[in-house]
VEXFIRO-829951 format. One record per atom (N, C-alpha, C, O): residue in one letter; atom name; x, y, z. Coordinates in nm, 2 decimals. Example, Ala and Ser with C-alpha at 12.3 -4.5 7.8 and 13.67 -1.06 7.14 Angstrom:
<r res="A" atom="N" u="1.32" v="-0.57" w="0.78"/>
<r res="A" atom="CA" u="1.23" v="-0.45" w="0.78"/>
<r res="A" atom="C" u="1.32" v="-0.33" w="0.78"/>
<r res="A" atom="O" u="1.42" v="-0.33" w="0.85"/>
<r res="S" atom="N" u="1.28" v="-0.22" w="0.71"/>
<r res="S" atom="CA" u="1.37" v="-0.11" w="0.71"/>
<r res="S" atom="C" u="1.29" v="0.00" w="0.79"/>
<r res="S" atom="O" u="1.34" v="0.11" w="0.80"/>
***
This chain:
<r res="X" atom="N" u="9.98" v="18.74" w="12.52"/>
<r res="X" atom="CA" u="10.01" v="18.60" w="12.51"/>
<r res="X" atom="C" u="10.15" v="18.58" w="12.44"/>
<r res="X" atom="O" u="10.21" v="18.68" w="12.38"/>
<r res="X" atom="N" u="10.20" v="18.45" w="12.46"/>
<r res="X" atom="CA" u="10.35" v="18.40" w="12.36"/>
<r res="X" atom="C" u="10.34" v="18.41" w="12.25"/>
<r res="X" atom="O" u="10.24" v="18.37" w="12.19"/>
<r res="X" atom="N" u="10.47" v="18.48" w="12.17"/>
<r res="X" atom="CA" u="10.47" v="18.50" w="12.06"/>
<r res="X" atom="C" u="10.53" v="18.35" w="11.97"/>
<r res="X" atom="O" u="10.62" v="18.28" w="12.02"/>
<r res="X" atom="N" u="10.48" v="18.32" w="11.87"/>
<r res="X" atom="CA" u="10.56" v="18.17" w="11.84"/>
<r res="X" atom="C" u="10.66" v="18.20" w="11.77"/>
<r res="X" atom="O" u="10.71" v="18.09" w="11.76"/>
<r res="X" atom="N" u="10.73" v="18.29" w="11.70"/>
<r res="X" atom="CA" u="10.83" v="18.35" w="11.66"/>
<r res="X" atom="C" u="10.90" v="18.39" w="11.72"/>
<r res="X" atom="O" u="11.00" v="18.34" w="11.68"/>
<r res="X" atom="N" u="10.92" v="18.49" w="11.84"/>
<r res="X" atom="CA" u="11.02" v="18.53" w="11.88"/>
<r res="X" atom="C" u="10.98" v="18.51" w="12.05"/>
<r res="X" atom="O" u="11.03" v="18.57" w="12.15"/>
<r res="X" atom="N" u="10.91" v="18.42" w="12.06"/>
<r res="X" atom="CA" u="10.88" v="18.37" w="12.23"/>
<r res="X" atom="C" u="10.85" v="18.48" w="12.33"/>
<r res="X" atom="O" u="10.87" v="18.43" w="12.44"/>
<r res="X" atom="N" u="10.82" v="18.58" w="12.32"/>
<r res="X" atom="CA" u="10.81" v="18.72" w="12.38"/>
<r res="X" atom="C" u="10.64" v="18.71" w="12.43"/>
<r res="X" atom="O" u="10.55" v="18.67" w="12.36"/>
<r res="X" atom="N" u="10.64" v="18.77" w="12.57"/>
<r res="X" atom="CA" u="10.51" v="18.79" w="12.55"/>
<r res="X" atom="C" u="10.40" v="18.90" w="12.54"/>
<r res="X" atom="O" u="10.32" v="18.95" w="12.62"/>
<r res="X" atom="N" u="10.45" v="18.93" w="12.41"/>
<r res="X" atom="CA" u="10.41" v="19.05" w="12.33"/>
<r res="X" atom="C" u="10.27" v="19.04" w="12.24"/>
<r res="X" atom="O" u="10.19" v="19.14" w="12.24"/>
<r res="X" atom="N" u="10.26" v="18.95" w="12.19"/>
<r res="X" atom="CA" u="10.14" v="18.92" w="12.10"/>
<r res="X" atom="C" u="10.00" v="18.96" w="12.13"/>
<r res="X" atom="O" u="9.93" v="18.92" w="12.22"/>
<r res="X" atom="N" u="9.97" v="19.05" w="12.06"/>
<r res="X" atom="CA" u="9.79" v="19.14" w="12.10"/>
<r res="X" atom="C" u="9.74" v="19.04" w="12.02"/>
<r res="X" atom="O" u="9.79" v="19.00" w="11.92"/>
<r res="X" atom="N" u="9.63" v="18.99" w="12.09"/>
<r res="X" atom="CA" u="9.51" v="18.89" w="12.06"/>
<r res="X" atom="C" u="9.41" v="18.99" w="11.99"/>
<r res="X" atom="O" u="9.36" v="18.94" w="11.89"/>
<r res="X" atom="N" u="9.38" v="19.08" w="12.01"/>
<r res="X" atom="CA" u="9.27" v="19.14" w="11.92"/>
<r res="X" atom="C" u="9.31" v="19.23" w="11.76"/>
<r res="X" atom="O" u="9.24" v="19.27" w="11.67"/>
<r res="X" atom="N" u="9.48" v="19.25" w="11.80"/>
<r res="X" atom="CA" u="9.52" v="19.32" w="11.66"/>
<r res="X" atom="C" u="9.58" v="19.19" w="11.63"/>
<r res="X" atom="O" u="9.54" v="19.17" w="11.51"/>
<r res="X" atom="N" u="9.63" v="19.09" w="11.65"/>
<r res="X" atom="CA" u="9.69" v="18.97" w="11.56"/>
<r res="X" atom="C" u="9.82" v="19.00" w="11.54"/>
<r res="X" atom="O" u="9.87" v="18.97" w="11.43"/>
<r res="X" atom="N" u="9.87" v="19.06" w="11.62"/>
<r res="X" atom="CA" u="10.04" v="19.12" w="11.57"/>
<r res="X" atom="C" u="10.12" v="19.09" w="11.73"/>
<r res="X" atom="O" u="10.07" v="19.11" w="11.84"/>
<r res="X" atom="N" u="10.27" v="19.05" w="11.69"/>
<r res="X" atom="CA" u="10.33" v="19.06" w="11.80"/>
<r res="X" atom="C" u="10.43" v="19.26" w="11.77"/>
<r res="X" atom="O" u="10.48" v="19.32" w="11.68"/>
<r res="X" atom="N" u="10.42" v="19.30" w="11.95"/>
<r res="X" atom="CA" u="10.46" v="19.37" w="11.92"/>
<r res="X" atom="C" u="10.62" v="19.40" w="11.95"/>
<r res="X" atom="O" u="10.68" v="19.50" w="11.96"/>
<r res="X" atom="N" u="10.67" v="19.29" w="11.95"/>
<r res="X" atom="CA" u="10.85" v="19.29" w="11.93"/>
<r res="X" atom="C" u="10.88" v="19.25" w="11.81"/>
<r res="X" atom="O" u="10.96" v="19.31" w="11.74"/>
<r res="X" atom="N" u="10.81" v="19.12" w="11.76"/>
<r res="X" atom="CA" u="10.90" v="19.09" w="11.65"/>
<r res="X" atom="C" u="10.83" v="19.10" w="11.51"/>
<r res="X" atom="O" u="10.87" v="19.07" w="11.40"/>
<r res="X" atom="N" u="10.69" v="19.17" w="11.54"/>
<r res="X" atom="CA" u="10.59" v="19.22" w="11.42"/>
<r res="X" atom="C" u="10.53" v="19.06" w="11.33"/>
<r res="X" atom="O" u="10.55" v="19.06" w="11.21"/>
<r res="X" atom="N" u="10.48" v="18.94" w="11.39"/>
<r res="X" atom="CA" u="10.46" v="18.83" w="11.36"/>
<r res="X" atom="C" u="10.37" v="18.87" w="11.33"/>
<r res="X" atom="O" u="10.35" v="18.97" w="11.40"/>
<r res="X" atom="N" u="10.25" v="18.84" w="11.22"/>
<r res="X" atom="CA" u="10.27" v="18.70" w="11.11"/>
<r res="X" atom="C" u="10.37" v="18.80" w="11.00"/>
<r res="X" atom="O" u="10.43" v="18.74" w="10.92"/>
<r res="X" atom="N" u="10.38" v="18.93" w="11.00"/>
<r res="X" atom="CA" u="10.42" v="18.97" w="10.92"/>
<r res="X" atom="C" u="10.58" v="18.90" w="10.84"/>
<r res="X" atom="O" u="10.64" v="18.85" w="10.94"/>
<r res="X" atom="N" u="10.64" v="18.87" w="10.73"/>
<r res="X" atom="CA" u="10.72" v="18.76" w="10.64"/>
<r res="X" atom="C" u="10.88" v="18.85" w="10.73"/>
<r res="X" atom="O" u="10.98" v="18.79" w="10.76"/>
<r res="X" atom="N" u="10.85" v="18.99" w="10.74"/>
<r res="X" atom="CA" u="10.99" v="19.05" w="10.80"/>
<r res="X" atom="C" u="10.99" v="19.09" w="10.95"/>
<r res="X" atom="O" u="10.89" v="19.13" w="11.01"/>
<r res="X" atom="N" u="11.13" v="19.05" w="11.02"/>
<r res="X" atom="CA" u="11.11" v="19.09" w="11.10"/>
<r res="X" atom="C" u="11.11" v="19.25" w="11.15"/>
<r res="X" atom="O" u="11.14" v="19.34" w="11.07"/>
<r res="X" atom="N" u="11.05" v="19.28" w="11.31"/>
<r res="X" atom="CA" u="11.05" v="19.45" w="11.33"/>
<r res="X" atom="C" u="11.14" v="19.44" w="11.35"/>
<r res="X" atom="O" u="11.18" v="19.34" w="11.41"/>
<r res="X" atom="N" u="11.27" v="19.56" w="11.31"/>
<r res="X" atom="CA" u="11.35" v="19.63" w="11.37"/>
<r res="X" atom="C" u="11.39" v="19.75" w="11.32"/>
<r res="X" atom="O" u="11.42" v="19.76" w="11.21"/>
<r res="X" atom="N" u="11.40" v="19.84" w="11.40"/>
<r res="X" atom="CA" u="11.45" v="19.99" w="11.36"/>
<r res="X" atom="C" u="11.60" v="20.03" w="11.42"/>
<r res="X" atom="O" u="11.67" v="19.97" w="11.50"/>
<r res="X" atom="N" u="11.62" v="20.13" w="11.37"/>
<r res="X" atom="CA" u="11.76" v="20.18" w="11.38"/>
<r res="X" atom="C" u="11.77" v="20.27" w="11.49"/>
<r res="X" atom="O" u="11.88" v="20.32" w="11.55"/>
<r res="X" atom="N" u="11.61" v="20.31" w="11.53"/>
<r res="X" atom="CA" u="11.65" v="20.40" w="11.72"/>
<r res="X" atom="C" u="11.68" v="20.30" w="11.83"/>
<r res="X" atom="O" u="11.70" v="20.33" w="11.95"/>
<r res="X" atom="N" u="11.66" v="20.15" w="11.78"/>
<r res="X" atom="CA" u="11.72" v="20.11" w="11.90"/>
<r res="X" atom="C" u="11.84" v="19.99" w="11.90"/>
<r res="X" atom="O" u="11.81" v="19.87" w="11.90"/>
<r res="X" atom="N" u="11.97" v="20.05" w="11.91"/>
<r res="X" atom="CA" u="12.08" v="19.96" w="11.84"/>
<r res="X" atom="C" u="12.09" v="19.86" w="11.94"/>
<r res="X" atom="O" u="12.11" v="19.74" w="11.90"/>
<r res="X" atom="N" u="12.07" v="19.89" w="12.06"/>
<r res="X" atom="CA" u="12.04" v="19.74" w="12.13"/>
<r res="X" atom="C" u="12.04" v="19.62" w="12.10"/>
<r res="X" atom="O" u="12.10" v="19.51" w="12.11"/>
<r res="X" atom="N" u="11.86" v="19.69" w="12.05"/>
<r res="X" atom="CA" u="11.80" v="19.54" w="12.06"/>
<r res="X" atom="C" u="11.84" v="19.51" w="11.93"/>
<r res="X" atom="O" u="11.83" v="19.39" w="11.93"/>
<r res="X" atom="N" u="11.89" v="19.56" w="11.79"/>
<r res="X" atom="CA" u="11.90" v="19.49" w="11.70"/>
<r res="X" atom="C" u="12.04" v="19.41" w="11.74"/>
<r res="X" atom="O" u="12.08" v="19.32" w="11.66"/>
<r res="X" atom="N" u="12.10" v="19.42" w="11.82"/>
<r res="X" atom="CA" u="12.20" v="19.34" w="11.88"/>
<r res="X" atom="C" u="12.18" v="19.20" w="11.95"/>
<r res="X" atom="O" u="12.26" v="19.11" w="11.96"/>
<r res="X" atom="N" u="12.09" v="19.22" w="11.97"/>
<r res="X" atom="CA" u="12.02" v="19.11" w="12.08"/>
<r res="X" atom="C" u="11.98" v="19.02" w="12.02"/>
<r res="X" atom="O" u="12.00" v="18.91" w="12.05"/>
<r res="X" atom="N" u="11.90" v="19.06" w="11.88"/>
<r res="X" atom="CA" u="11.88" v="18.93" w="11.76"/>
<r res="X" atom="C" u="11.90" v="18.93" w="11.60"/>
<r res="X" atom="O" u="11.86" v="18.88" w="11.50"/>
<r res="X" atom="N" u="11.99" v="19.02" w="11.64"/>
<r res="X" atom="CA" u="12.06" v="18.99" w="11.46"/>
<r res="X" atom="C" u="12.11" v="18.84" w="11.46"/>
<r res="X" atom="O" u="12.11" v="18.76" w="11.56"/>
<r res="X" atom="N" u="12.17" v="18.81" w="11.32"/>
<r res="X" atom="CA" u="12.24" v="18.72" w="11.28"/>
<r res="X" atom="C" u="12.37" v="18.73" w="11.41"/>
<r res="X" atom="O" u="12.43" v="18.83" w="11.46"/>
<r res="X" atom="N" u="12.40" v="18.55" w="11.41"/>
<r res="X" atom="CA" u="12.47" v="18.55" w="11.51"/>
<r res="X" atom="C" u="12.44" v="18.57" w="11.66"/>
<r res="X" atom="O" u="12.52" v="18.60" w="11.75"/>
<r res="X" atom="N" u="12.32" v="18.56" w="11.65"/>
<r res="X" atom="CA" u="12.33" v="18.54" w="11.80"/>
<r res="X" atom="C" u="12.27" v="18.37" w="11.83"/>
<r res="X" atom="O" u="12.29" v="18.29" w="11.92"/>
<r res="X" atom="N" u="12.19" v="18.36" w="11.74"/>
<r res="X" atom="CA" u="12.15" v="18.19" w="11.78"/>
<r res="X" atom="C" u="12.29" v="18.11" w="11.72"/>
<r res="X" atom="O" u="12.40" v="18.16" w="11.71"/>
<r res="X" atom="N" u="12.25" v="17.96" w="11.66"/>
<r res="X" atom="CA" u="12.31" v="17.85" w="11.59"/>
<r res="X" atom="C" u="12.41" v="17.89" w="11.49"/>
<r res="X" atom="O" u="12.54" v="17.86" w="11.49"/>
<r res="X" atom="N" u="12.33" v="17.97" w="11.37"/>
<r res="X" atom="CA" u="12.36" v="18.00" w="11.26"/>
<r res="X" atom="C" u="12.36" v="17.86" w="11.18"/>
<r res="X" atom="O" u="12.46" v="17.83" w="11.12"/>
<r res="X" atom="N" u="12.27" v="17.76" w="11.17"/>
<r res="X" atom="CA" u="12.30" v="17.64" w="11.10"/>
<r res="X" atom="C" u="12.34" v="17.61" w="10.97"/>
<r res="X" atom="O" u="12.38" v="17.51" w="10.92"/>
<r res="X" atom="N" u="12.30" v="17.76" w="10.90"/>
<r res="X" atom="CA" u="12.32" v="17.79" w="10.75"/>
<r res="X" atom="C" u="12.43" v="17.87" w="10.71"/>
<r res="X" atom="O" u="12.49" v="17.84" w="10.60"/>
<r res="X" atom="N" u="12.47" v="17.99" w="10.79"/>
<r res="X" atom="CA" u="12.53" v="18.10" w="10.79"/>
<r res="X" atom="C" u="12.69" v="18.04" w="10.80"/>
<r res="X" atom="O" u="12.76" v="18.06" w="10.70"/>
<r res="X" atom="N" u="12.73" v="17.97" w="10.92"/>
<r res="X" atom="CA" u="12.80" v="17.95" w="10.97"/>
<r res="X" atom="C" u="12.89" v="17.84" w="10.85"/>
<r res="X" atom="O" u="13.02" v="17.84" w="10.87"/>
<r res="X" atom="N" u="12.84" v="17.78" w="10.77"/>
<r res="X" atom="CA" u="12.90" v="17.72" w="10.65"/>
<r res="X" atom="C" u="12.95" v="17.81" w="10.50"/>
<r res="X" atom="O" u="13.04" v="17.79" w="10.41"/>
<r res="X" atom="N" u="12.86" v="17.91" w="10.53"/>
<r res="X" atom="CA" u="12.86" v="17.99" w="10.43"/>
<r res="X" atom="C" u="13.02" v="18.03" w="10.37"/>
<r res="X" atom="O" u="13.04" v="18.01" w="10.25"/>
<r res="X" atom="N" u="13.12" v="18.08" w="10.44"/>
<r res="X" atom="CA" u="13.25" v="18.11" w="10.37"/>
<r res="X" atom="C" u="13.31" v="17.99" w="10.35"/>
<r res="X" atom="O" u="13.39" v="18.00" w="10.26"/>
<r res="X" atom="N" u="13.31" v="17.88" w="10.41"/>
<r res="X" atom="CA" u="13.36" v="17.77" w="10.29"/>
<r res="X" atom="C" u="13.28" v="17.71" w="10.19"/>
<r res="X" atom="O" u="13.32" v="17.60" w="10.13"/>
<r res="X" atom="N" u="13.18" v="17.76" w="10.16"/>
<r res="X" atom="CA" u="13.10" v="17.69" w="10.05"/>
<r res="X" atom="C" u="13.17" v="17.83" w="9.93"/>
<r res="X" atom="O" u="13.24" v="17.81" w="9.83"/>
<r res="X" atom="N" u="13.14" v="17.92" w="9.96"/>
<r res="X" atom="CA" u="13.22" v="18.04" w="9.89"/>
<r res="X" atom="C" u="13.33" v="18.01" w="9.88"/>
<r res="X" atom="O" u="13.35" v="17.99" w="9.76"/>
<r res="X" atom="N" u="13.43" v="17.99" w="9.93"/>
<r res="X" atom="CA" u="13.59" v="17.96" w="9.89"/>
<r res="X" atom="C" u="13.58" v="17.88" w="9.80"/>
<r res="X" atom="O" u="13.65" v="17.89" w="9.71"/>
<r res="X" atom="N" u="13.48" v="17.76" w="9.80"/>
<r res="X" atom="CA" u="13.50" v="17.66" w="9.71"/>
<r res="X" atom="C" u="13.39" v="17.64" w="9.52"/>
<r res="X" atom="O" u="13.38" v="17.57" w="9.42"/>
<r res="X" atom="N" u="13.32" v="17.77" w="9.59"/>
<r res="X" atom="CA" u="13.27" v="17.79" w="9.47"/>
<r res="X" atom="C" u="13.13" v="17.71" w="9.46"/>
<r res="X" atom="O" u="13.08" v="17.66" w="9.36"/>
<r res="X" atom="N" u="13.08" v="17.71" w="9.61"/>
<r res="X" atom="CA" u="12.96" v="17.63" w="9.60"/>
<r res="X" atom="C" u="12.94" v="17.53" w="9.50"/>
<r res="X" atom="O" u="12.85" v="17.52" w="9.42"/>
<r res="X" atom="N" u="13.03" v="17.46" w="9.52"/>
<r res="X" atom="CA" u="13.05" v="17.32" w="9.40"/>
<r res="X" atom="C" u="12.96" v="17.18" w="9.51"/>
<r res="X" atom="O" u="13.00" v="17.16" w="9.62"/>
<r res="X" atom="N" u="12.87" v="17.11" w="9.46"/>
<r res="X" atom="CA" u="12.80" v="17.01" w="9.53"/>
<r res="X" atom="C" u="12.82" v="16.87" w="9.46"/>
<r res="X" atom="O" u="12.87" v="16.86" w="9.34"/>
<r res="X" atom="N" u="12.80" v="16.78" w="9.53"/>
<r res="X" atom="CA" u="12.76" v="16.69" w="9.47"/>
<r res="X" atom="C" u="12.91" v="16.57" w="9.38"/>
<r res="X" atom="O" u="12.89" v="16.46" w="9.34"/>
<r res="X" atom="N" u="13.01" v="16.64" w="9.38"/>
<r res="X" atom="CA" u="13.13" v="16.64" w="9.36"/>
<r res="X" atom="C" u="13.20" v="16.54" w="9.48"/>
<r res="X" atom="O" u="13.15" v="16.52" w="9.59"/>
<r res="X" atom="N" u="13.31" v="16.49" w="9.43"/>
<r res="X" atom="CA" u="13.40" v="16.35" w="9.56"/>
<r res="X" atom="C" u="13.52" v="16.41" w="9.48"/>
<r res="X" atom="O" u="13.50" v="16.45" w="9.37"/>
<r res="X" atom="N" u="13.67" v="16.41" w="9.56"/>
<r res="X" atom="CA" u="13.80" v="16.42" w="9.58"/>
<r res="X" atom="C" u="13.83" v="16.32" w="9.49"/>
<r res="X" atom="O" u="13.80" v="16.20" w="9.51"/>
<r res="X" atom="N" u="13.90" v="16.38" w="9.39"/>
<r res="X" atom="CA" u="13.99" v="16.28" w="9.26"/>
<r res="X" atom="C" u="14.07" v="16.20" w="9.38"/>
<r res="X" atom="O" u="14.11" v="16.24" w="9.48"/>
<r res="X" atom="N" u="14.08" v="16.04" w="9.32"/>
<r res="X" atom="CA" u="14.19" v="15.95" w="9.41"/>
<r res="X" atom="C" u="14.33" v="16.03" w="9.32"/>
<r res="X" atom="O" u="14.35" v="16.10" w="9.21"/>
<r res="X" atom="N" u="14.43" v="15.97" w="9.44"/>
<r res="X" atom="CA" u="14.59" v="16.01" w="9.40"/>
<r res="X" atom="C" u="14.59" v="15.91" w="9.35"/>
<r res="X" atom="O" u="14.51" v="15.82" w="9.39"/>
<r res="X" atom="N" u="14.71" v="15.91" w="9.23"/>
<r res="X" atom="CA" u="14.76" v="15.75" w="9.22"/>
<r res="X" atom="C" u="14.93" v="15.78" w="9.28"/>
<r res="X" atom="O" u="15.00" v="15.88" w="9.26"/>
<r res="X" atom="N" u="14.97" v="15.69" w="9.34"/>
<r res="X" atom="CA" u="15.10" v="15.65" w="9.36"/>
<r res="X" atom="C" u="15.19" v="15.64" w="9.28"/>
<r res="X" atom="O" u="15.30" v="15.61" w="9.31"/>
***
């Protein structure tokens, strides 16, 4: 059946495990004999809706909450 984590249809119904992406388990599976597939779904291959902010929040010192001093003339 479909996995709901990694959409695969990998999931054993009698062990409760997917066998691509190792669901319900908190980490995902991946090993280092197959460089492939860790290619296929490492970071950066979806959105990144978090990641992809990440070096300008760093440049700036993860400072929040903060507004741009006015210039005076």
């Amino acid at each position: 059946t479909l996995c709901v984590r990694c959409g695969k249809s990998s999931f054993h119904i009698q062990k409760g495990i997917c066998a691509s992406c190792g669901y319900p388990g908190s980490k995902m599976r991946r090993y280092q004999w197959s460089k492939k597939a860790l290619r296929r779904r490492t970071e950066g291959t979806g959105r990144m809706g978090h990641m992809k902010s990440l070096p300008r929040r760093f440049k700036n010192g993860f400072r929040e909450g903060t507004s741009a001093k006015k210039v005076k003339n």
